[in-house]
KEBAMI-472613 format. One record per residue (C-alpha): residue number from 1; residue in one letter; x, y negated, z negated. Coordinates in steps of 0.2 Angstrom, whole numbers, padded with zeros to 4 digits, always signed. Last residue first. Layout:
residues N
 torse drenvex  east north    up
   NUM       A     X     Y     Z
...
***
This chain:
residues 324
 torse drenvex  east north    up
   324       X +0282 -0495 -0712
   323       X +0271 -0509 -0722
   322       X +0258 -0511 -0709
   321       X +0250 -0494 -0708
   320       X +0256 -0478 -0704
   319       X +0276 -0480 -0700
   318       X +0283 -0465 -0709
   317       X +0297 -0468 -0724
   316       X +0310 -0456 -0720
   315       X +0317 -0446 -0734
   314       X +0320 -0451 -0753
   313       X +0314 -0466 -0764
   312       X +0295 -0461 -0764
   311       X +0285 -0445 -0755
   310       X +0269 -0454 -0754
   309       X +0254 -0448 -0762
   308       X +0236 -0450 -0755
   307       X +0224 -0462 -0754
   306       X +0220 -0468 -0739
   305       X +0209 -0479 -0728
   304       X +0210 -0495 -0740
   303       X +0203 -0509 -0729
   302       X +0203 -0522 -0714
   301       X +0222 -0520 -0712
   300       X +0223 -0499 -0714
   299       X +0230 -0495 -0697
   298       X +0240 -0512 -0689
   297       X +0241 -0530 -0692
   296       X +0240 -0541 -0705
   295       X +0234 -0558 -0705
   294       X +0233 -0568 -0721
   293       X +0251 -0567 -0723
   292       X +0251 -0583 -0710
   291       X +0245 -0591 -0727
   290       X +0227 -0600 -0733
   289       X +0215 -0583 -0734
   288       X +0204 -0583 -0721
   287       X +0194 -0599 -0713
   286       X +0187 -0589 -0699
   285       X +0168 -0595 -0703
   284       X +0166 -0584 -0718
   283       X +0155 -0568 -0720
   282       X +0171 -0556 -0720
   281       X +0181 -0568 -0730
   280       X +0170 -0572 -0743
   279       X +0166 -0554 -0746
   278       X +0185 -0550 -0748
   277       X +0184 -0565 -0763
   276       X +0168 -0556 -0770
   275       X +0179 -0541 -0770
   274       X +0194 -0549 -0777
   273       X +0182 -0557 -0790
   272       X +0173 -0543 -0796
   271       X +0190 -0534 -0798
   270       X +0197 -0546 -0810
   269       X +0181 -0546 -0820
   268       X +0181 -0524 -0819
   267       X +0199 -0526 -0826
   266       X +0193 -0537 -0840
   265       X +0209 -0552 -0842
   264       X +0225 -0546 -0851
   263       X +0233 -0549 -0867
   262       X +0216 -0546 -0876
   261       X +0211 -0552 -0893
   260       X +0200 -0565 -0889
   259       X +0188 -0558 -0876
   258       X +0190 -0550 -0860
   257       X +0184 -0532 -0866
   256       X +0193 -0517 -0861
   255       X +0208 -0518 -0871
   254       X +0218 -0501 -0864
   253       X +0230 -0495 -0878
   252       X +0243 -0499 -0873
   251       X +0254 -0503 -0855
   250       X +0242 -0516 -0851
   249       X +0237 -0519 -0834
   248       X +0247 -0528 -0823
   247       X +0263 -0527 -0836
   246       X +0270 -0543 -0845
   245       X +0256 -0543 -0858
   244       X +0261 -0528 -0866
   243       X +0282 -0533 -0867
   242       X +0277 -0540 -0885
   241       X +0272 -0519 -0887
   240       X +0291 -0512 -0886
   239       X +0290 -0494 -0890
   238       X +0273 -0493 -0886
   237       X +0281 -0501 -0869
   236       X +0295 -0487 -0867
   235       X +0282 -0473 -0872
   234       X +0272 -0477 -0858
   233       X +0258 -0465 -0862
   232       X +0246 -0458 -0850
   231       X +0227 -0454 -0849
   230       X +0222 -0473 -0854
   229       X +0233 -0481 -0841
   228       X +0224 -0470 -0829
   227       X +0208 -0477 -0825
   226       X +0217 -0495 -0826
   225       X +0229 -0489 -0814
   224       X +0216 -0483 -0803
   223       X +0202 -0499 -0803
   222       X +0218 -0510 -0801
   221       X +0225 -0504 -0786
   220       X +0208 -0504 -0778
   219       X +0205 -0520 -0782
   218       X +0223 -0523 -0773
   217       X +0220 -0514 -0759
   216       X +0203 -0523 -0759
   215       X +0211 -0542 -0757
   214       X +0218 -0538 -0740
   213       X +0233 -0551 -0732
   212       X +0247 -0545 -0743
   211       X +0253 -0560 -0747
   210       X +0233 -0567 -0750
   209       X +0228 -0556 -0760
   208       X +0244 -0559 -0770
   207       X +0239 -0576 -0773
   206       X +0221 -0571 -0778
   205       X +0228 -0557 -0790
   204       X +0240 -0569 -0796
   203       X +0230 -0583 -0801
   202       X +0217 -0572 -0808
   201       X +0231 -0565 -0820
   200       X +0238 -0583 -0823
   199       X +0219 -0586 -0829
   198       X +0225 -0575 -0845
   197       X +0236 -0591 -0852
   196       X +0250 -0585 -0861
   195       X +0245 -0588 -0881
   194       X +0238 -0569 -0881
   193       X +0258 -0565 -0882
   192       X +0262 -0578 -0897
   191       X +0245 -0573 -0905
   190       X +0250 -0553 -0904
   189       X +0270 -0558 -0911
   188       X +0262 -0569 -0924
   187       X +0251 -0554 -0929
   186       X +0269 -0546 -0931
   185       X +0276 -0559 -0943
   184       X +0259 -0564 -0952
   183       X +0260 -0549 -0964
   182       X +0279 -0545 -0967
   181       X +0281 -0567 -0971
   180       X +0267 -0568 -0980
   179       X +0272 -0551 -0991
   178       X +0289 -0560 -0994
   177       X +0281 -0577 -0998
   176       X +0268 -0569 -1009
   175       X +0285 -0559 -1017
   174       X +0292 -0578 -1022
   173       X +0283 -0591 -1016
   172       X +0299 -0604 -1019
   171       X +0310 -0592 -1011
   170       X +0328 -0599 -1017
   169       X +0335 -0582 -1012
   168       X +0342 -0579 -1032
   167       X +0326 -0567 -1035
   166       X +0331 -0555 -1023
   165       X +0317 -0545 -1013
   164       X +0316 -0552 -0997
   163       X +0331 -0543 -0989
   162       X +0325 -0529 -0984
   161       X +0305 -0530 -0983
   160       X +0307 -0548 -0974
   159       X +0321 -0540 -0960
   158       X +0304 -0532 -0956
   157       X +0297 -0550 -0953
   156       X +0311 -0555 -0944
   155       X +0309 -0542 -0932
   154       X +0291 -0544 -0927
   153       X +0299 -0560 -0925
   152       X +0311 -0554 -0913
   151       X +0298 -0545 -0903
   150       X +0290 -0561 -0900
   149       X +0307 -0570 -0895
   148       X +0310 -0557 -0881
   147       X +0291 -0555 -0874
   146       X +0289 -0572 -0874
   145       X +0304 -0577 -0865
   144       X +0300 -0565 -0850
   143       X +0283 -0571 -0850
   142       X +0287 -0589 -0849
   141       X +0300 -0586 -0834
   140       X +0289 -0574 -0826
   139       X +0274 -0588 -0822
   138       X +0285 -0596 -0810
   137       X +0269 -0598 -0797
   136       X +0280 -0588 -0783
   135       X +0285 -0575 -0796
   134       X +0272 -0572 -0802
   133       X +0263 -0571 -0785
   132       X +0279 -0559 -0782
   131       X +0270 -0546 -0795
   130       X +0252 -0549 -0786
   129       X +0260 -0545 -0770
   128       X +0266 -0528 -0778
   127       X +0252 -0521 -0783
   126       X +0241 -0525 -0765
   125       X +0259 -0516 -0756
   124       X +0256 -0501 -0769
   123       X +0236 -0503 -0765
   122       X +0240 -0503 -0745
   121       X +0255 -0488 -0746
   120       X +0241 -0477 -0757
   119       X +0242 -0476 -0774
   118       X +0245 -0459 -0788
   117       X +0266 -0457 -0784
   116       X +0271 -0477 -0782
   115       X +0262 -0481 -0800
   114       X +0268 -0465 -0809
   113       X +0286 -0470 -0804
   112       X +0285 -0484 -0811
   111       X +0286 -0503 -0804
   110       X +0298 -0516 -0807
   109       X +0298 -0532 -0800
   108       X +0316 -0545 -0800
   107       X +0319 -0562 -0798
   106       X +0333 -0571 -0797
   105       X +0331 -0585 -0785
   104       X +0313 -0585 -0790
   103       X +0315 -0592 -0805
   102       X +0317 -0586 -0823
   101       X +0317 -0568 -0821
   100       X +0301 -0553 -0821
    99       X +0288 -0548 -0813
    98       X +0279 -0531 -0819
    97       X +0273 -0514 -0815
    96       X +0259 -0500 -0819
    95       X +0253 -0482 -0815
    94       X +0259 -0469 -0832
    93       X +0269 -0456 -0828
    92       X +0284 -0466 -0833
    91       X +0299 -0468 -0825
    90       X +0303 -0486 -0820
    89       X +0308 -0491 -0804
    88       X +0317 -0508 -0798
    87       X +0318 -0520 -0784
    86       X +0330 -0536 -0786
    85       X +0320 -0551 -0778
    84       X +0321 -0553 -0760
    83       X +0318 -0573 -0757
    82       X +0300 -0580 -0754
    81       X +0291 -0585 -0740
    80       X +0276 -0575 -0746
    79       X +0278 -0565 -0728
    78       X +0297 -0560 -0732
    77       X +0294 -0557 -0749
    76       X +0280 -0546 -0743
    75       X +0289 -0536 -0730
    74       X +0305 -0537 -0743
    73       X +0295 -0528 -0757
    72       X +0286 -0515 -0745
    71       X +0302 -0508 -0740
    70       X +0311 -0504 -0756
    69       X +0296 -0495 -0759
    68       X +0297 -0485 -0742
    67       X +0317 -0486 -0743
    66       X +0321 -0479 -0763
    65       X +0338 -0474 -0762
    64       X +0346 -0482 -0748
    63       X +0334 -0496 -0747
    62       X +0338 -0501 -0764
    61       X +0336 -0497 -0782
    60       X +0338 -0506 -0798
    59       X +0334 -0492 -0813
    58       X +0321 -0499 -0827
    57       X +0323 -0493 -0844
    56       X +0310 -0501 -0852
    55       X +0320 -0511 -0865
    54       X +0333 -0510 -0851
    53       X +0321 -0521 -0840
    52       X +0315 -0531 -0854
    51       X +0335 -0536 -0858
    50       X +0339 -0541 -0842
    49       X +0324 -0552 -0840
    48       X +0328 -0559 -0856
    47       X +0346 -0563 -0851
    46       X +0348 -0584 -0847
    45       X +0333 -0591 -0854
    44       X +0333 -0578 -0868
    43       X +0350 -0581 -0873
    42       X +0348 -0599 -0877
    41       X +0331 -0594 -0887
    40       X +0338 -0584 -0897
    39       X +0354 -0595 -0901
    38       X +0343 -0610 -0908
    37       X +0333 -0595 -0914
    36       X +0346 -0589 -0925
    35       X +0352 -0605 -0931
    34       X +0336 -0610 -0937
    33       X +0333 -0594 -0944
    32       X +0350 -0597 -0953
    31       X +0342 -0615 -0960
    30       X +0326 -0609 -0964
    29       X +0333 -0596 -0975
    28       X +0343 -0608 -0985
    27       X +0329 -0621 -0987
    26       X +0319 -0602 -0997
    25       X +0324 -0588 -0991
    24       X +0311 -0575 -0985
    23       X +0295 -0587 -0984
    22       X +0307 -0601 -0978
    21       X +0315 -0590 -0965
    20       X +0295 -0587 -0958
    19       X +0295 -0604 -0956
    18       X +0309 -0607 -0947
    17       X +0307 -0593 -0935
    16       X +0289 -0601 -0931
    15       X +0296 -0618 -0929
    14       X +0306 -0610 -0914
    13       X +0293 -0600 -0908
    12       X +0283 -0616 -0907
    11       X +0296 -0626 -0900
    10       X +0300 -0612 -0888
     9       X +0283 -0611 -0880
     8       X +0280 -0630 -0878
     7       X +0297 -0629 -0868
     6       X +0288 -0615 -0858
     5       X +0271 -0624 -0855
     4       X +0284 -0643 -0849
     3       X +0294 -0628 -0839
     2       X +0277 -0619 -0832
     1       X +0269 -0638 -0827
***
């Protein structure tokens, strides 16, 4: 269903280009935008998610350099029955992550260094399953290529202000075109993003629950980052806003209603249900969460006992709790 979703995606993206070539060129225009996103989108598939990791600066670690983070990735690949995608660390003060690759044989997450920093182990781990849920239900493949091909026709439309304004480029709407094609170009970008489906958010905070085997250290996860999203700027996605809806919450200036406009589901829904789903659990008939995951063991497994920092990618990594 994602590759029939994604293919959907690229037509439109695709026809999209061609249009907004027609606005700035005329027949001419439309056949180089044509070009462009026949190659676009070629190179998306195979390099988007090498491109939104330098867009954001991301730095691949291992468990040399980073071995409590490191750590927590494989436990959960491990228990989600998927294989170890590439691990790597953002800095930014600001608490968030993203999935990102076109299958799960070349995956990667990415968390900053603000999110390992401000959570506990048990909300890093909850964060992190909810990245290789995305993985696991091949959702990263679409948002990679989104984020790549909507912040090319942000650019297109710029390349509108430049190179619009001859009266020999065959535009048959002459400057309305041009302004068309400056005006619609980024809100294109926004619909383009809004276009990926927010339930995959609920999909992956259940299916993540269920990796990590408690869904409150990821509610708690979520309560945090979203109270500190606000506070801090991740100057890399401002920079780069069609990466938004990538993150787990979103990078910008937060949306806090679930309506229209929003790239990402209401925190406060999203956390409703993870806690309605760790009610289910605690007053059901033993039928837990649907994975040998479900079951973790040690300090911390039927909640969120700490909240203090951790001493990330150097030193030792202690062995409280079940991720050590």
């Amino acid at each position: 269903m994602n590759l029939v979703k994604t293919a959907m995606l690229i037509a439109f993206m695709t026809a999209l280009f061609m249009g907004i070539g027609y606005l700035i060129g005329g027949t001419g225009g439309m056949m180089v935008a044509l070009a462009i996103a026949v190659v676009m989108n070629a190179f998306s598939y195979w390099n988007s998610d090498k491109m939104v990791l330098r867009m954001h600066n991301a730095v691949e670690v291992d468990r040399r350099s980073a071995p409590e983070y490191h750590g927590i990735v494989e436990a959960l690949a491990e228990r989600a029955g998927l294989p170890m995608p590439k691990v790597y660390l953002i800095q930014s003060d600001q608490p968030n992550a993203f999935a990102t690759g076109r299958n799960p044989e070349n995956a990667a997450v990415a968390a900053t260094t603000g999110l390992l920093e401000r959570l506990s182990r048990e909300e890093v781990a909850g964060v992190m399953a909810h990245e290789l849920a995305h993985v696991q239900n091949r959702d990263t493949l679409t948002m990679t290529v989104t984020a790549t091909l909507a912040g090319a026709i942000s650019m297109l439309g710029n390349f509108a202000f430049f190179f619009g304004g001859s009266r020999d480029n065959n535009n048959p709407l002459g400057i309305v075109g041009i302004l068309l094609a400056m005006i619609v170009a980024p809100f294109a970008a926004m619909i383009v993003q809004m276009a990926i489906s927010r339930t995959r958010e609920y999909s992956a905070d259940r299916r993540g629950a269920e990796i990590c085997g408690n869904p409150e250290w990821l509610a708690s996860a979520l309560k945090k980052i979203a109270a500190a999203a606000g506070r801090h700027v991740n100057v890399a996605a401002e920079r780069n806003p069609a990466t938004a809806h990538m993150f787990i919450i979103n990078p910008l200036n937060g949306q806090r209603a679930d309506n229209l406009f929003s790239t990402h589901p209401d925190t406060g829904n999203r956390i409703r249900a993870l806690m309605a789903l760790a009610e289910d659990l605690d007053h059901g008939d033993g039928n837990r969460l649907d994975t040998p995951a479900a079951k973790p063991t040690g300090p911390g497994s039927s909640g969120i006992p700490r909240t203090g920092q951790h001493r990330w990618g150097r030193g030792k990594p202690d062995d409280q709790g079940p991720w050590g």
